[in-house]
C-alpha positions as CSV (number, residue, x, y, z in Angstrom):
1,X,-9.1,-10.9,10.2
2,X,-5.7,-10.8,11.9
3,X,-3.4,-8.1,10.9
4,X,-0.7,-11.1,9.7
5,X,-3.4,-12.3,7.5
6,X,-4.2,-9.4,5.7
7,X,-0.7,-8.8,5.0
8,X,-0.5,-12.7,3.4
9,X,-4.2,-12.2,1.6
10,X,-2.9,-9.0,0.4
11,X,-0.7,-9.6,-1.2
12,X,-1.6,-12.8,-2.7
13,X,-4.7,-10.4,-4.0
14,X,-1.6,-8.3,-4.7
15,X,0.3,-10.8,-7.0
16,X,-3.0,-11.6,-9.3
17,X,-3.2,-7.8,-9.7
18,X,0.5,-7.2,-11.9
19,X,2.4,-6.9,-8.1
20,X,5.9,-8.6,-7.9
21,X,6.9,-9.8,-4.6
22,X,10.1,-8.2,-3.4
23,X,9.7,-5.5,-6.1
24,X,6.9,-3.4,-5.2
25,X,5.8,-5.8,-1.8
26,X,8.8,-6.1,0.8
27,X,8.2,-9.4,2.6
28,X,11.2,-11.6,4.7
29,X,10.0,-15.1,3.8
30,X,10.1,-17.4,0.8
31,X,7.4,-17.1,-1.8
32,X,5.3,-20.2,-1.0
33,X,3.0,-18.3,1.0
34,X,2.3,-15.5,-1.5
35,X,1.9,-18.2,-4.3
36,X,-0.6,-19.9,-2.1
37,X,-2.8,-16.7,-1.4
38,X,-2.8,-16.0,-4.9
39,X,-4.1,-19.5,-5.9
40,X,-7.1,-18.9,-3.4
41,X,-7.0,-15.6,-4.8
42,X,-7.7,-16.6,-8.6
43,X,-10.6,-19.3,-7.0
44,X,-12.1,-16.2,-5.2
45,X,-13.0,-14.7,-8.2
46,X,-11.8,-11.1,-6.7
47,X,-14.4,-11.0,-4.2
48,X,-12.4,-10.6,-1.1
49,X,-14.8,-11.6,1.1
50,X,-14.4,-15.2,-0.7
51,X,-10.6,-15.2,-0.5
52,X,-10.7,-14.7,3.2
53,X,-13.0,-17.3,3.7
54,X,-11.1,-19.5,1.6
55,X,-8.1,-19.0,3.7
56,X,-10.4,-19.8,6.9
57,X,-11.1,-23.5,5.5
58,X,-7.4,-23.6,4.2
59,X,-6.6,-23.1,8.3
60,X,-8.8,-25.1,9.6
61,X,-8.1,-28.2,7.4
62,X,-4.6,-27.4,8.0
63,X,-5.5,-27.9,11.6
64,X,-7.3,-31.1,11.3
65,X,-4.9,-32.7,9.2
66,X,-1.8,-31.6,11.8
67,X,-3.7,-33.3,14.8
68,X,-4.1,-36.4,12.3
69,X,-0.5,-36.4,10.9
70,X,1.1,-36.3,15.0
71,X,-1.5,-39.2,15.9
72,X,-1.0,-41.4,13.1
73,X,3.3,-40.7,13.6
74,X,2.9,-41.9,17.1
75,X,0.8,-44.6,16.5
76,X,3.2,-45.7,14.5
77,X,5.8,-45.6,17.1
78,X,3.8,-46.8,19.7
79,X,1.1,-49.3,18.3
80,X,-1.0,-47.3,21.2
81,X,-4.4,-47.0,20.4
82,X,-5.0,-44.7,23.4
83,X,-1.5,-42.3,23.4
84,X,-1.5,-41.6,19.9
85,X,-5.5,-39.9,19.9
86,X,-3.9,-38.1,23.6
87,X,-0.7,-36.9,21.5
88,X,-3.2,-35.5,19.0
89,X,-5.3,-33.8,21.4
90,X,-2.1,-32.3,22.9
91,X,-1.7,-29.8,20.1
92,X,-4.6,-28.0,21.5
93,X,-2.9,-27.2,25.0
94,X,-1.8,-24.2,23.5
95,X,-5.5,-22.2,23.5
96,X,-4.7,-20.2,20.6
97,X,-3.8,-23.5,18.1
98,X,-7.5,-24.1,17.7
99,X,-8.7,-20.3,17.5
100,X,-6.1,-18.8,15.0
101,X,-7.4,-20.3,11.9
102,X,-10.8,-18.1,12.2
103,X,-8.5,-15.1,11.4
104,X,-7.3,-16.1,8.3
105,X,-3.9,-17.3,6.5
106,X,-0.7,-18.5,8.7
107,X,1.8,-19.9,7.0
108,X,2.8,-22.1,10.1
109,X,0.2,-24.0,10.3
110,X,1.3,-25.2,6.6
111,X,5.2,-25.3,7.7
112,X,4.2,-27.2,10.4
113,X,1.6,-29.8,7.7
114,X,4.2,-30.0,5.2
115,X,6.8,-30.7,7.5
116,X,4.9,-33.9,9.2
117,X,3.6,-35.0,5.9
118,X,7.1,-35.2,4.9
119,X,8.4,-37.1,7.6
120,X,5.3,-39.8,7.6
121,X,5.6,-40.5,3.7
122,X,9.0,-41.4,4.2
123,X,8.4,-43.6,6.5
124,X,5.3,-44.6,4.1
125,X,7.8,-45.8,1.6
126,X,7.1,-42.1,-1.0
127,X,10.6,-40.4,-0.8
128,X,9.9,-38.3,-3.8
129,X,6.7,-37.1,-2.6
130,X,8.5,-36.6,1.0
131,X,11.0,-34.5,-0.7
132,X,8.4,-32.3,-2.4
133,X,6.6,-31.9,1.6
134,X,9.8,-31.2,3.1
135,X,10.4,-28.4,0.1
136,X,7.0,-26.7,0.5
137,X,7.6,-26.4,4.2
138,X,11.0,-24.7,4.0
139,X,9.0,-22.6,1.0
140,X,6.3,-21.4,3.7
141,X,8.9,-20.1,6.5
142,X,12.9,-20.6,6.3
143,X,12.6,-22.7,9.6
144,X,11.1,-25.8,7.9
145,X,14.8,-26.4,7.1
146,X,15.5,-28.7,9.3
147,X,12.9,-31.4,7.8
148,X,14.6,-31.8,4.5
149,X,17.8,-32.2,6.4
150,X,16.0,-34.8,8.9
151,X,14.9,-37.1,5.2
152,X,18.4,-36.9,4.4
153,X,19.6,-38.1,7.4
154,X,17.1,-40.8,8.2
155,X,17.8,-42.0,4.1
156,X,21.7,-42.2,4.9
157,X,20.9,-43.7,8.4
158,X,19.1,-46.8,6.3
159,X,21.8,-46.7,4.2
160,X,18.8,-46.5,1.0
161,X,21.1,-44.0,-1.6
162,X,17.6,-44.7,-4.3
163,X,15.6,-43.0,-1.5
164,X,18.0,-40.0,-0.9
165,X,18.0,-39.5,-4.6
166,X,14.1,-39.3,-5.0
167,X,14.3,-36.6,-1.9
168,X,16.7,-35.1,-3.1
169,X,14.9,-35.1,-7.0
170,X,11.6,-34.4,-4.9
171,X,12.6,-31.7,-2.9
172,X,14.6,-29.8,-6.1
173,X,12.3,-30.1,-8.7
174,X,9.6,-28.2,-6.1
175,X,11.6,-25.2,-5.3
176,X,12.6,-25.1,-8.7
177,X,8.7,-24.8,-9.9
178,X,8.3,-22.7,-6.5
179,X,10.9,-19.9,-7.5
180,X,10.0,-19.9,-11.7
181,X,8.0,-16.5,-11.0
182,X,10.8,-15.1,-8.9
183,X,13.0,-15.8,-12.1
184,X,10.9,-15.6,-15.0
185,X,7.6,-13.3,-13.8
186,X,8.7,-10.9,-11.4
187,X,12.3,-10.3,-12.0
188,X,13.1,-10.3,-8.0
189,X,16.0,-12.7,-7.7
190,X,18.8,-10.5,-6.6
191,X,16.1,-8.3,-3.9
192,X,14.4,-11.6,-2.7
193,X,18.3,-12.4,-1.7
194,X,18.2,-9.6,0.3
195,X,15.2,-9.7,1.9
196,X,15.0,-13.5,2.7
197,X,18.2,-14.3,3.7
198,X,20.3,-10.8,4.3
199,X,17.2,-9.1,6.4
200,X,16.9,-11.9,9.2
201,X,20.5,-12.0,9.8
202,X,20.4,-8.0,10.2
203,X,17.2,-7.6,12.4
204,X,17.5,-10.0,15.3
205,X,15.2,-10.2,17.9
206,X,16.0,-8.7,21.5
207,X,13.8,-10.3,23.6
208,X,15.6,-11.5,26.3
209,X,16.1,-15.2,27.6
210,X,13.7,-15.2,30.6
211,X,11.3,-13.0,28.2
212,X,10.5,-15.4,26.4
213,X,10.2,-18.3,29.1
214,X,7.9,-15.7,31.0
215,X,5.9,-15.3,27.3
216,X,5.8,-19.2,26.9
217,X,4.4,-19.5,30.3
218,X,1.8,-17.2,29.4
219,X,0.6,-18.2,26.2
220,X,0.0,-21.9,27.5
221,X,-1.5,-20.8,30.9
222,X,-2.1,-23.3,33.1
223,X,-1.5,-26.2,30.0
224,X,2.0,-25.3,31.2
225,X,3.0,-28.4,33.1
226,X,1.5,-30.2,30.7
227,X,4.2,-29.0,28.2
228,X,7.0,-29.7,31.3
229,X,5.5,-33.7,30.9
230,X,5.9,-33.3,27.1
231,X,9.7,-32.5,27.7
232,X,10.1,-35.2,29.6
233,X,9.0,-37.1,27.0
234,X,11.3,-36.1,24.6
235,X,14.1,-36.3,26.9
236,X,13.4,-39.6,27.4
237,X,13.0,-40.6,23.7
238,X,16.5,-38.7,23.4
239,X,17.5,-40.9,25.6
240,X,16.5,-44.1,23.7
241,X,17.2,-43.2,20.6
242,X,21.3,-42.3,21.2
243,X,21.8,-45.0,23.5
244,X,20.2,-47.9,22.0
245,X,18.5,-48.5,24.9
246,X,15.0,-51.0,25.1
247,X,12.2,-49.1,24.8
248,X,9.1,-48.7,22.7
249,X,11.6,-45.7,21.0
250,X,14.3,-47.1,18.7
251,X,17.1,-45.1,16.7
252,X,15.1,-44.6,13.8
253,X,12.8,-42.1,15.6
254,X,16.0,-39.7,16.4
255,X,14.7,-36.8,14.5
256,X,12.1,-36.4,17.5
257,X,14.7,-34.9,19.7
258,X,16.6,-33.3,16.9
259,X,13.2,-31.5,15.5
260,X,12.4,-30.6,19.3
261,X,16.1,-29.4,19.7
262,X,15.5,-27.2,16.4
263,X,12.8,-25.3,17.5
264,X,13.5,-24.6,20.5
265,X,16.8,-23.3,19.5
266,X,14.5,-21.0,17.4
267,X,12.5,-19.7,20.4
268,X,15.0,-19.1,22.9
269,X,17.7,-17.6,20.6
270,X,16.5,-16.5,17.1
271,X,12.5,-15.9,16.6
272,X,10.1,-15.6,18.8
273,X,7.6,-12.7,19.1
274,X,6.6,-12.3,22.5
275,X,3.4,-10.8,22.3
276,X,2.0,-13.5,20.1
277,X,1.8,-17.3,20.5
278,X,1.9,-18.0,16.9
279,X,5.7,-18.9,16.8
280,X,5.3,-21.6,19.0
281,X,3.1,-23.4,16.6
282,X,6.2,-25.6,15.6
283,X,7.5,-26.6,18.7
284,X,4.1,-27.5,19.6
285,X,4.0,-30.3,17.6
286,X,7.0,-32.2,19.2
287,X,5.6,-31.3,22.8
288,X,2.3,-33.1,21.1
289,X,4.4,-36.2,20.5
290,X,6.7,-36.0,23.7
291,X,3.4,-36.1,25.6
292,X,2.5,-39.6,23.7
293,X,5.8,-40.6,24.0
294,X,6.3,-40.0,28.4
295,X,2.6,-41.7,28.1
296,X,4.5,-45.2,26.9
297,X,6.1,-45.4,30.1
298,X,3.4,-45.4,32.3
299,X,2.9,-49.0,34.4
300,X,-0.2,-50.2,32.7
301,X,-3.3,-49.2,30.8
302,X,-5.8,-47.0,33.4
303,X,-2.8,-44.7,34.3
304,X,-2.5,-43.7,30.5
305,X,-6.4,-43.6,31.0
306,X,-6.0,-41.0,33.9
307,X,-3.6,-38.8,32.2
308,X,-6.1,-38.5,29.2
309,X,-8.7,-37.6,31.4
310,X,-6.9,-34.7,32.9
311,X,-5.6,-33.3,29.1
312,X,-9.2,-33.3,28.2
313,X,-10.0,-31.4,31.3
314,X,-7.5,-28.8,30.4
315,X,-8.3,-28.6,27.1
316,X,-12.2,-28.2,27.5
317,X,-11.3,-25.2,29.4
318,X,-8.8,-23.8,27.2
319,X,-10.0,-24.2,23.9
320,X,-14.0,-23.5,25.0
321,X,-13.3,-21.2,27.7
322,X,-10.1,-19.7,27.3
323,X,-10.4,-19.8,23.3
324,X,-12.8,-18.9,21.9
325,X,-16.1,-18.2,24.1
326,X,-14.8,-16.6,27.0
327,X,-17.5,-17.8,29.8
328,X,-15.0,-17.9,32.7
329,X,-11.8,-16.3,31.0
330,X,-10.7,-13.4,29.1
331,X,-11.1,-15.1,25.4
332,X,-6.9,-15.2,23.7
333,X,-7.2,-13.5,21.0
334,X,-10.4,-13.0,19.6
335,X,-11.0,-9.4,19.0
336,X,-14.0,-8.1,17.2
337,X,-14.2,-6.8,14.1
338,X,-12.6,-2.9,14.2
339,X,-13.8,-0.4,11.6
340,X,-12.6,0.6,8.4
341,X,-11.9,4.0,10.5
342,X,-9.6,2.6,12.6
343,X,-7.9,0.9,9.7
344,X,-6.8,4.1,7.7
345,X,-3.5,4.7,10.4
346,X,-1.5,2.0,11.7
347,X,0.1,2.7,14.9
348,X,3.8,2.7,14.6
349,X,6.4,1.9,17.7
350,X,7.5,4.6,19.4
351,X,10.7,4.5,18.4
352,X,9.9,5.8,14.6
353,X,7.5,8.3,15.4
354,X,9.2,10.3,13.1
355,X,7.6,7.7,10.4
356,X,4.9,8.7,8.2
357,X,1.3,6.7,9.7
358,X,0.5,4.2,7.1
359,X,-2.8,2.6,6.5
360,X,-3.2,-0.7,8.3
361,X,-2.5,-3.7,5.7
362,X,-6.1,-4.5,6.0
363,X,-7.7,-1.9,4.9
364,X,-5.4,-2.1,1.7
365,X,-7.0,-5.3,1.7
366,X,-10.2,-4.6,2.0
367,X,-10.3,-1.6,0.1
368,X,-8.4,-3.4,-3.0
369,X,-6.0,-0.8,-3.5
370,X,-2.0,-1.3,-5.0
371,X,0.3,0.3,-3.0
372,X,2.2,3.1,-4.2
373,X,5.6,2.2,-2.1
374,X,7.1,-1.4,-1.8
375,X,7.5,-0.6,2.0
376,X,3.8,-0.1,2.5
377,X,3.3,-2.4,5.5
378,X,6.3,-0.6,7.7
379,X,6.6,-4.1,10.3
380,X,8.7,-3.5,13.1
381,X,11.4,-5.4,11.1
382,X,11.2,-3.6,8.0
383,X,11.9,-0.3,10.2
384,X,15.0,-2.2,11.7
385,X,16.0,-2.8,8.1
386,X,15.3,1.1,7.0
387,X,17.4,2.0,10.3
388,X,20.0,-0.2,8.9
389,X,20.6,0.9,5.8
390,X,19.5,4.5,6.8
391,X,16.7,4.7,4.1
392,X,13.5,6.1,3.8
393,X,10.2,4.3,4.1
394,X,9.5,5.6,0.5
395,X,12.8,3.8,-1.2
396,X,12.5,1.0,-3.4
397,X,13.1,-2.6,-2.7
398,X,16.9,-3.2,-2.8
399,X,18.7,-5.4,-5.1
400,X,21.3,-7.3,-3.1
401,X,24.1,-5.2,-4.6
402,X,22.7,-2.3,-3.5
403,X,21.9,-3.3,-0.1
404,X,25.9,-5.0,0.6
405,X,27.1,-1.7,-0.2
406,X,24.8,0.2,2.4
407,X,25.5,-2.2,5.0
408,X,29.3,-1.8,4.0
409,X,29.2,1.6,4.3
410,X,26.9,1.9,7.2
């Protein structure tokens, strides 16, 4: 189990158990997640070795059903019977897309389902149910924001007002169901505010600019100019789409570039974790279709042929070798199982060493026990946050009032 997952199952154990997110559980994103791992939670029964392996098939059909969603939105595009399977494939240039999912929950891999399956029952004539996609996705990390917005601009593009009011109706009566146990079960409005939207804008990331280009670099190894071809791509479907140019592309398809633009927005400038690969999950999707789409321009049919050849090369060594086995190549990220002993302290940054240790999230988890202190996890942004509004790691979850005056003060 990854350390992100036992803070998701957790808590979604948590929930089932009388806990109320942003009450007694501090947590930075939307409640989607949480609701999910308690669903899986109530199917496990309890047993938590059942809830984590419920969130493993939840991944890994997540997965599959990604790969499926990018192929079937190129083929659409394309009418190629041979790019849209090699846009697919593309999503596991990055080693870590295909390995993840045997840790547990991720809520990206969901942003990242919702947010296709929105976009492809759109264009499958389902606005409503497109609205309800685009909602869950923005309900599993803040970032899926820009899909709602890309329905509501590809329904006003079409000039189709009925549609934009079904993803509209869609996409409101789904965040209205989503938040009813914010409002009505756990009393959390005002501190789910605070910790949504007032923490982010507080706690920014400081990795620098070539950081992260380095970390990118990294993370896809040598997939890397492979995601160089799958910019291309996208810059030359910008290019079609804005300039009305011939082309397989036409202007319909200009929330490629504009999704691509999005999330690398997100990367360079907002969120992106170094030390991890998870957060480029998104954005790996649009290099995916880039890839299918530089693929369309290619002179004839055994070119595309020879490109394909090459991506499967790469990704038989990354996803066998560099993933998950570990023949030739240090495996990415696929430690072995640590022991509740090295569970019971969680190692803090150096910078709060004045911090209390605090058991890792996992052994919570495993050991089934309710935490005593809403700031039980102590992330490296939840100690920004403490810093912030100079507060102990024993307070209680702010309510927005609260917190505005600290930071006014402060």
């Amino acid at each position: 189990m990854a350390p992100d997952a036992g803070i998701f199952e957790h808590l979604g154990w948590y929930l089932t158990h009388g806990g109320r997110l942003y009450v007694d559980a501090w947590e930075p994103k939307l409640p989607l997640s949480y609701e999910t791992a308690g669903v899986l939670a109530l199917l496990s029964g309890g047993d938590m070795y059942r809830l984590h392996l419920l969130s493993v098939v939840l991944m890994s059909g997540a997965v599959c059903a990604i790969v499926a969603l990018v192929v079937m939105l190129v083929y659409d595009i394309t009418g190629d019977d041979i790019v849209a399977p090699l846009a697919g494939l593309s999503m596991f240039l990055l080693p870590g897309f295909a390995v993840r999912p045997a840790y547990g929950f991720k809520a990206k891999y969901l942003l990242v389902l919702c947010g296709l399956l929105a976009i492809y029952l759109y264009t499958r004539g389902y606005p409503a149910l497109s609205g309800v996609a685009a909602a869950a996705s923005v309900g599993y990390w803040q970032a899926g924001a820009i899909f709602p917005l890309i329905l509501v601009g590809l329904a006003v593009q079409r000039r189709d007002m009925r549609a934009l009011e079904r993803v509209v109706a869609g996409g409101l009566g789904f965040t209205i169901v989503m938040l009813l146990p914010v409002f009505l079960l756990w009393h959390s409005a005002s501190e789910m505010v605070v910790q949504v939207f007032l923490v982010p804008l507080q706690t920014e990331e400081h990795a620098s600019l070539l950081a992260r280009f380095v970390a990118g670099v990294v993370h896809f190894k040598w997939a890397s100019p492979f995601v160089v071809l799958g910019g291309l791509g996208l810059a030359h479907t910008a290019r079609h789409c804005f300039t009305g140019t011939d082309g397989v592309v036409g202007r319909t398809e200009w929330w490629i570039p504009v999704g691509t633009a999005w999330f690398v927005f997100l990367i360079l400038f907002v969120d992106f974790e170094t030390g991890g690969y998870t957060d480029l999950i998104p954005g790996l999707a649009f290099v995916a279709i880039g890839l299918g789409m530089v693929a369309t321009v290619f002179r004839d049919r055994q070119q595309t042929q020879y490109l394909s050849a090459i991506l499967a090369l790469v990704l038989v060594v990354n996803v066998v070798f560099l993933g998950s086995v570990g023949v030739i190549f240090t495996p990415v990220e696929t430690p072995g199982p640590e022991p509740m002993s090295d569970l019971e302290t969680h190692d803090l940054p150096a910078a709060y060493d004045e911090a209390e240790p605090v058991p890792d999230v996992r052994y919570l988890y495993w050991q089934q026990a309710e935490p005593s202190t809403c700031h039980y996890r102590l992330s490296v942004m939840e100690l920004r946050w403490l810093d912030r509004i100079d507060s102990s790691v024993d307070s209680r979850c702010l309510d927005f009032g609260t917190a505005s005056a600290r930071l006014r003060n402060g």
